[in-house]
C-alpha positions as CSV (number, residue, x, y, z in Angstrom):
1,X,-57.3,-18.8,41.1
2,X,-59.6,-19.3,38.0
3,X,-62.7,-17.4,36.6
4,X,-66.6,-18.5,36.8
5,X,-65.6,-21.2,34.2
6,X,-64.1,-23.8,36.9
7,X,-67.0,-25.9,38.0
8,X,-67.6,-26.5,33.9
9,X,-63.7,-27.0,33.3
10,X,-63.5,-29.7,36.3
11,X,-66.4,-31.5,35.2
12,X,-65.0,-32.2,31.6
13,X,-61.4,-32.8,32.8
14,X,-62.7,-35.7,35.2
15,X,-64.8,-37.2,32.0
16,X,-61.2,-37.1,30.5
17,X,-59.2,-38.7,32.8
18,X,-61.9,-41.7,33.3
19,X,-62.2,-42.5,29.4
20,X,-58.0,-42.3,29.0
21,X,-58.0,-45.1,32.1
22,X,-60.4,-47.5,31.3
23,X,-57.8,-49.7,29.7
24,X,-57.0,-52.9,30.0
25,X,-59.8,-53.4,31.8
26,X,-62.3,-53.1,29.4
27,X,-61.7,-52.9,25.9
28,X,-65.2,-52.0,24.0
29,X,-65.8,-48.3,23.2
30,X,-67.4,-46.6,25.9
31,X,-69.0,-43.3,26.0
32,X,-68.0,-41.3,29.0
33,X,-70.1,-37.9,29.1
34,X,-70.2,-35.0,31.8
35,X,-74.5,-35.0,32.3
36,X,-77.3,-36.7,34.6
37,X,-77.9,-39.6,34.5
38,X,-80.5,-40.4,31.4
39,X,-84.0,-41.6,32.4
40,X,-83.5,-44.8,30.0
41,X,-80.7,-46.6,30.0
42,X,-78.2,-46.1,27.2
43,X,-77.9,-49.4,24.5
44,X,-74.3,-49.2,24.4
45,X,-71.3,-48.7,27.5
46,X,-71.7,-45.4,29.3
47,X,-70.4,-44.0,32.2
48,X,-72.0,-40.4,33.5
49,X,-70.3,-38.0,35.5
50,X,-72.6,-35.6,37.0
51,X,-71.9,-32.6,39.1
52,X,-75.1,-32.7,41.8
53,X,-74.1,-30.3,44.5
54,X,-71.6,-27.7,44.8
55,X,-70.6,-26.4,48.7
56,X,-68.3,-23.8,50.2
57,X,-65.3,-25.3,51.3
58,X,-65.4,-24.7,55.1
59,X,-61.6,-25.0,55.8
60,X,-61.2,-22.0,53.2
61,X,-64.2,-19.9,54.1
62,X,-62.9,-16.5,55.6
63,X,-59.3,-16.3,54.5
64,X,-60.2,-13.7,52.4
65,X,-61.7,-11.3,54.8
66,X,-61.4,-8.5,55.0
67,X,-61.3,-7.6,51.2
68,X,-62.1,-3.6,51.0
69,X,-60.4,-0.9,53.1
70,X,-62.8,1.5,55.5
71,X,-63.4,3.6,52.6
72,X,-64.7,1.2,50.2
73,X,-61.9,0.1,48.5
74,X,-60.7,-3.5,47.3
75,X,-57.5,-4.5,48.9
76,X,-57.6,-8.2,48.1
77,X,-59.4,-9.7,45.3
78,X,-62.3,-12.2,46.7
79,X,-62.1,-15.5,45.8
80,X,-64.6,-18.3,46.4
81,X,-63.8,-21.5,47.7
82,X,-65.8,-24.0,46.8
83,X,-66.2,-27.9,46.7
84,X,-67.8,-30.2,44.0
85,X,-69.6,-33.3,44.7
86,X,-70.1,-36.0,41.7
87,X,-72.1,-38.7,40.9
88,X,-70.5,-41.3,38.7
89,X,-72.7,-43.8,37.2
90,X,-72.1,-46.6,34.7
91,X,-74.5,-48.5,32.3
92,X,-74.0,-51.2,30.3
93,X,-75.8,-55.4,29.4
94,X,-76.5,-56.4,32.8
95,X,-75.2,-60.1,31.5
96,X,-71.6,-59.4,31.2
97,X,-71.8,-57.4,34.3
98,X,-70.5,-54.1,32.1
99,X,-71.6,-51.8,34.5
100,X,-69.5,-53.5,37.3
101,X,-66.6,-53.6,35.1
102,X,-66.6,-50.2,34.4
103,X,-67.4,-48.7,37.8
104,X,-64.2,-50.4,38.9
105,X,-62.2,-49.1,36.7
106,X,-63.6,-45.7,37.8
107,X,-62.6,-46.3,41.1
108,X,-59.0,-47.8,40.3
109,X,-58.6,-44.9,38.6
110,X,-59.2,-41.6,41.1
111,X,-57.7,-44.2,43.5
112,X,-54.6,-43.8,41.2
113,X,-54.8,-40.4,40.2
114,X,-56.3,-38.3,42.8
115,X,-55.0,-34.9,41.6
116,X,-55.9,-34.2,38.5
117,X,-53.7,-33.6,35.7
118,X,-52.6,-30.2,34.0
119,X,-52.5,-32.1,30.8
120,X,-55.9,-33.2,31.1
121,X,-56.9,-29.7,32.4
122,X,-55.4,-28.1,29.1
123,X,-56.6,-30.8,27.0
124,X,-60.3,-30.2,28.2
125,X,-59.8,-26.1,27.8
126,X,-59.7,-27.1,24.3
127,X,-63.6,-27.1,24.0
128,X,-64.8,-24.0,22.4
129,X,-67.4,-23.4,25.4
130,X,-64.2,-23.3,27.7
131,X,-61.8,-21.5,26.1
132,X,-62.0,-18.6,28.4
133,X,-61.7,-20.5,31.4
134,X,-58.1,-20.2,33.5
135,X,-58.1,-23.2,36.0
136,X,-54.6,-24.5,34.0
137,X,-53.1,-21.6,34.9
138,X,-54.0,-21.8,38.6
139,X,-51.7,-23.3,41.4
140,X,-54.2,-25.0,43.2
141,X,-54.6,-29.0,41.5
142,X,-58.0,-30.1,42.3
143,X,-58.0,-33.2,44.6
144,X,-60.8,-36.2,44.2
145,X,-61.9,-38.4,47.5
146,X,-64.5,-40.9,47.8
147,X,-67.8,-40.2,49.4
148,X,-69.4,-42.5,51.8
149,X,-73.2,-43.0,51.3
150,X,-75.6,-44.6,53.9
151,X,-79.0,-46.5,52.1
152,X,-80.9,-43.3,53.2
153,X,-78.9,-40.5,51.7
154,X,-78.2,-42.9,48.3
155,X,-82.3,-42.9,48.4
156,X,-83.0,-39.6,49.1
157,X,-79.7,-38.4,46.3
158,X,-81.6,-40.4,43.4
159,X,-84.9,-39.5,44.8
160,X,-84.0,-35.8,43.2
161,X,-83.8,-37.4,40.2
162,X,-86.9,-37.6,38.8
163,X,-88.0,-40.6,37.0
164,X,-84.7,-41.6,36.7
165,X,-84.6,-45.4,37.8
166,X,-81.2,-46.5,40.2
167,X,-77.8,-47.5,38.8
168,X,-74.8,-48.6,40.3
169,X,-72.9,-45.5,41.4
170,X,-69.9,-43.9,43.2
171,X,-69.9,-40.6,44.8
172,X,-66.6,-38.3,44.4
173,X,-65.8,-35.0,46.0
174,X,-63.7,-32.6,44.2
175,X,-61.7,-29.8,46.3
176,X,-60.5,-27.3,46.1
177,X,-62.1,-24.9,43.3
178,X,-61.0,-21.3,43.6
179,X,-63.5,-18.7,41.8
180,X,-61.8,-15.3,41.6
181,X,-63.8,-12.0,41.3
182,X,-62.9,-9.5,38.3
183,X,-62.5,-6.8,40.3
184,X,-58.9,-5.1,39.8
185,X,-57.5,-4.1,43.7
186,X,-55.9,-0.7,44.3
187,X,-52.2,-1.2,43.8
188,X,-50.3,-1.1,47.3
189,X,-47.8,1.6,47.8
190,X,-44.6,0.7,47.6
191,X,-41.7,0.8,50.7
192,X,-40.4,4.4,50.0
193,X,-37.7,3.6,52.6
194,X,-36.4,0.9,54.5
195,X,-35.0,1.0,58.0
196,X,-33.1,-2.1,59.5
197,X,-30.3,-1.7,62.3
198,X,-28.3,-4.4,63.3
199,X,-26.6,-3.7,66.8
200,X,-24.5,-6.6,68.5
201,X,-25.2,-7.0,72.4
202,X,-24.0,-5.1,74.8
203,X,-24.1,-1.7,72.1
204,X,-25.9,1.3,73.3
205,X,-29.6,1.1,72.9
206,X,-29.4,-3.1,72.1
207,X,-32.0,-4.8,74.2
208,X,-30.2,-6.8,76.9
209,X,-31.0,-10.9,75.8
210,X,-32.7,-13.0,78.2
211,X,-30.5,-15.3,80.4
212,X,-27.8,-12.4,80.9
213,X,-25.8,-13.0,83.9
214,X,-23.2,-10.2,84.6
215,X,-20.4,-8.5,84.0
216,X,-18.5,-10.2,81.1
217,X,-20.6,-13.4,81.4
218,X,-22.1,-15.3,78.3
219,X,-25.3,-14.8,76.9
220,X,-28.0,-17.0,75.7
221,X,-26.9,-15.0,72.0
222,X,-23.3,-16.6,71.7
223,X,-21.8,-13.3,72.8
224,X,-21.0,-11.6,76.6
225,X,-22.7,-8.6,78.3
226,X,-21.6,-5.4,77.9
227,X,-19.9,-3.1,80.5
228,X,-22.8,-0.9,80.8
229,X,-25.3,-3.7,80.9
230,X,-23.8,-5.0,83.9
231,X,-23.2,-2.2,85.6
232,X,-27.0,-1.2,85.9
233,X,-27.5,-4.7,86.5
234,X,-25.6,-4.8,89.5
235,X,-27.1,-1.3,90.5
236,X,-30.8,-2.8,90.4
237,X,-29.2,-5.5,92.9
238,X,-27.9,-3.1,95.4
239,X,-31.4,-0.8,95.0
240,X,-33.3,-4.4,95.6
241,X,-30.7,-5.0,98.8
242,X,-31.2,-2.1,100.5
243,X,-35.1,-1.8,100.2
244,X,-35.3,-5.3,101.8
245,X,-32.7,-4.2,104.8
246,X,-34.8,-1.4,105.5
247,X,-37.7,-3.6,105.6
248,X,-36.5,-6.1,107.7
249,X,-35.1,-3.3,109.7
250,X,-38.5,-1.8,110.2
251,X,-40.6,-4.9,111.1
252,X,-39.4,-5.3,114.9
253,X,-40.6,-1.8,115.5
254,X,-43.4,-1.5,114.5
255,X,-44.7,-4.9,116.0
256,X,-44.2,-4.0,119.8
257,X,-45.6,-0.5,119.1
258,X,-48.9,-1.7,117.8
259,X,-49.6,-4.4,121.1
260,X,-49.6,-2.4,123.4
261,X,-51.9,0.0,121.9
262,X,-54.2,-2.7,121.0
263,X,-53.8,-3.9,124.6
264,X,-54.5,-0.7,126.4
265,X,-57.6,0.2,124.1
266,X,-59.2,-3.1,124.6
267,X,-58.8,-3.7,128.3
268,X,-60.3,-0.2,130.0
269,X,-62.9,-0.2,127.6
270,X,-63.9,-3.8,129.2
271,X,-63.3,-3.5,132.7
272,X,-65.3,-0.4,133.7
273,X,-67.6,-0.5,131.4
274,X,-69.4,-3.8,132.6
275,X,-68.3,-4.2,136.2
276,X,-70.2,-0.5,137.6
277,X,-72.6,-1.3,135.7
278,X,-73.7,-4.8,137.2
279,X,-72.8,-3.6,140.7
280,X,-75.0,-0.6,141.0
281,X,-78.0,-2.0,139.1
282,X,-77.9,-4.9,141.7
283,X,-77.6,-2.8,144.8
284,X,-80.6,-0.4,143.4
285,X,-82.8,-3.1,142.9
286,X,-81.9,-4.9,146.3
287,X,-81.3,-1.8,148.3
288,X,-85.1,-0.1,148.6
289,X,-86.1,-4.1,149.2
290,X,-84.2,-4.2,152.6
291,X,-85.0,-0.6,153.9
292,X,-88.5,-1.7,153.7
293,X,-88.3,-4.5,155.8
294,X,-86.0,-3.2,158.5
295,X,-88.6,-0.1,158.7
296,X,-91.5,-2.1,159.2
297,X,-89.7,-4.8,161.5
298,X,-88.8,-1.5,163.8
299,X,-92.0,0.4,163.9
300,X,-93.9,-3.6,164.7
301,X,-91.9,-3.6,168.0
302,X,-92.2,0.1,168.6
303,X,-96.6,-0.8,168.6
304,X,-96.3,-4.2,170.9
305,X,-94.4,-2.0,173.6
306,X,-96.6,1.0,173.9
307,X,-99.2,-1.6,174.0
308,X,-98.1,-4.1,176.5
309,X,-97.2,-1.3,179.0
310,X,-93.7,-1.4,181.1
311,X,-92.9,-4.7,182.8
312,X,-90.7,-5.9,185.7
313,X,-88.4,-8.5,185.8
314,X,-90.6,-11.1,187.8
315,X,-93.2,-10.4,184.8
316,X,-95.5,-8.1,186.6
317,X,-96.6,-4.9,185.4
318,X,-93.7,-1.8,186.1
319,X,-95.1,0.5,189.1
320,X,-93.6,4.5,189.5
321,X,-90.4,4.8,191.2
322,X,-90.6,5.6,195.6
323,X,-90.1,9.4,194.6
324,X,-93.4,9.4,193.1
325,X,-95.1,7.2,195.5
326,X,-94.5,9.6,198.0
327,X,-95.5,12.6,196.6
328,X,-98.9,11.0,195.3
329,X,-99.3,10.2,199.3
């Protein structure tokens, strides 16, 4: 971790390690300096390293959390993650191609080194504006990988730049930065007392390993099971036996005891229900139907014989019997 004086410190160690490696390619002076780009170009050999955007690290962004207790206190000092994103530009006669010639060396370079140094680190803490700054005494080395640009972004980067005309550049990103708080935590209590028991299988109260077979059989630990081990072993089998006799002895009777229930629920409540009912709703509505008919069918004949009068055989009309004859005489 390192203080507020990072970003600065990184910036001048990278202007470093670009003006010790820009030999043998190019042997002139050169004048390599941590700024923006200048809005004229520079007379002599010049390379610019400018830091033009600085972004959280998101692999890094919440390891940190939570920092403070539910009361308020700091457990863990915060520390900001962040990543740095330079422009590297190089000027120089346009003739003898100087600005080519110096932007490859750049790249061969952080191509060659990517980490940066802690010699060059300590060597740039030497500045009197960072001589407070920590990042030499941090773990984490700061790591430089090329950027890849499209036309639009390049256009829209030195568009920000204002009336600063276009150079040949390369774009580097620096990670990881750390930027530590100053925030002292509350000291953690120390262990008062430890407790560690080592008990070998089979002991009382040592959990039985997995893959334990029985009685005096090896374990997936190296060692055998203990006596006691296996004997509640083999008591849960014989518990696990005789709950699934009982269960196979209780299926068959309860099977046939349920049919026949089912049976003689379902069929009475069928049978009479329906069959009465069809039969006399039929008969009701046929029955008065009938009586009707027959009653007028008999009282019909009952009027064509008291009208017609008694007849004889032969067709004539029936006369009184000789005992009446005689006795109207």
């Amino acid at each position: 971790m390192s203080n507020a004086l990072a970003i600065a410190h990184v910036s001048q160690a990278l202007a470093l390690l670009i003006a010790d490696n820009l030999r043998p390619e190019f042997d002139e002076a050169v004048q390599v300096e941590p700024r923006k780009p200048p809005a004229e170009p520079p007379s002599v050999p010049t390379i610019s390293v400018f830091c033009y955007q600085v972004t959280p690290d998101v692999s890094q962004r919440n390891n940190d959390l939570p920092t403070r207790a539910a009361d308020g206190t700091l457990r863990k000092r915060p520390a900001a993650a962040l990543d740095l994103h330079y422009l590297i530009s190089a000027y120089g006669e346009e003739s003898e191609l100087v600005a080519q010639r110096l932007l490859g060396a750049v790249i061969r370079t952080l191509h060659e080194i990517p980490v940066l140094p802690k010699d060059v680190i300590e060597r740039a803490g030497e500045k009197p504006y960072l001589a407070a700054s920590d990042l030499a005494e941090t773990a984490q080395r700061v790591r430089f990988t090329p950027t890849v640009m499209d036309v639009d972004e390049t256009s829209k980067l030195w568009g920000m730049l204002y009336q600063t005309p276009y150079t040949l550049s390369v774009v580097y990103q620096a990670a990881l930065v750390f930027i530590e708080g100053r925030e002292t935590p509350v000291p953690v209590k120390p262990v008062e007392r430890p407790d560690v028991r080592v008990l070998p299988f089979g002991a009382p109260g040592a959990p039985v390993p997995p893959g334990a077979a029985g009685n005096g059989e090896p374990v997936s630990g190296g060692g055998t099971e203990g006596p006691d081990a296996a004997s509640q072993r083999a008591a849960d089998k014989d518990v696990v036996k005789a709950e699934s006799t009982a269960a196979a002895a209780e299926a068959p009777v309860r099977a046939p005891s349920r049919a026949p229930a089912r049976t003689a629920a379902k069929t009475p409540a069928k049978t009479p229900a329906k069959a009465p009912a069809k039969t006399s709703a039929r008969s009701a509505a046929k029955a008065p139907a009938r009586s009707r008919k027959a009653a007028e069918a008999r009282s019909g004949d009952r009027g064509e014989r008291g009208a017609r009068g008694p007849r004889n055989t032969d067709g004539g009309p029936t006369t009184g019997s000789g005992d009446d004859q005689g006795t109207e005489n």
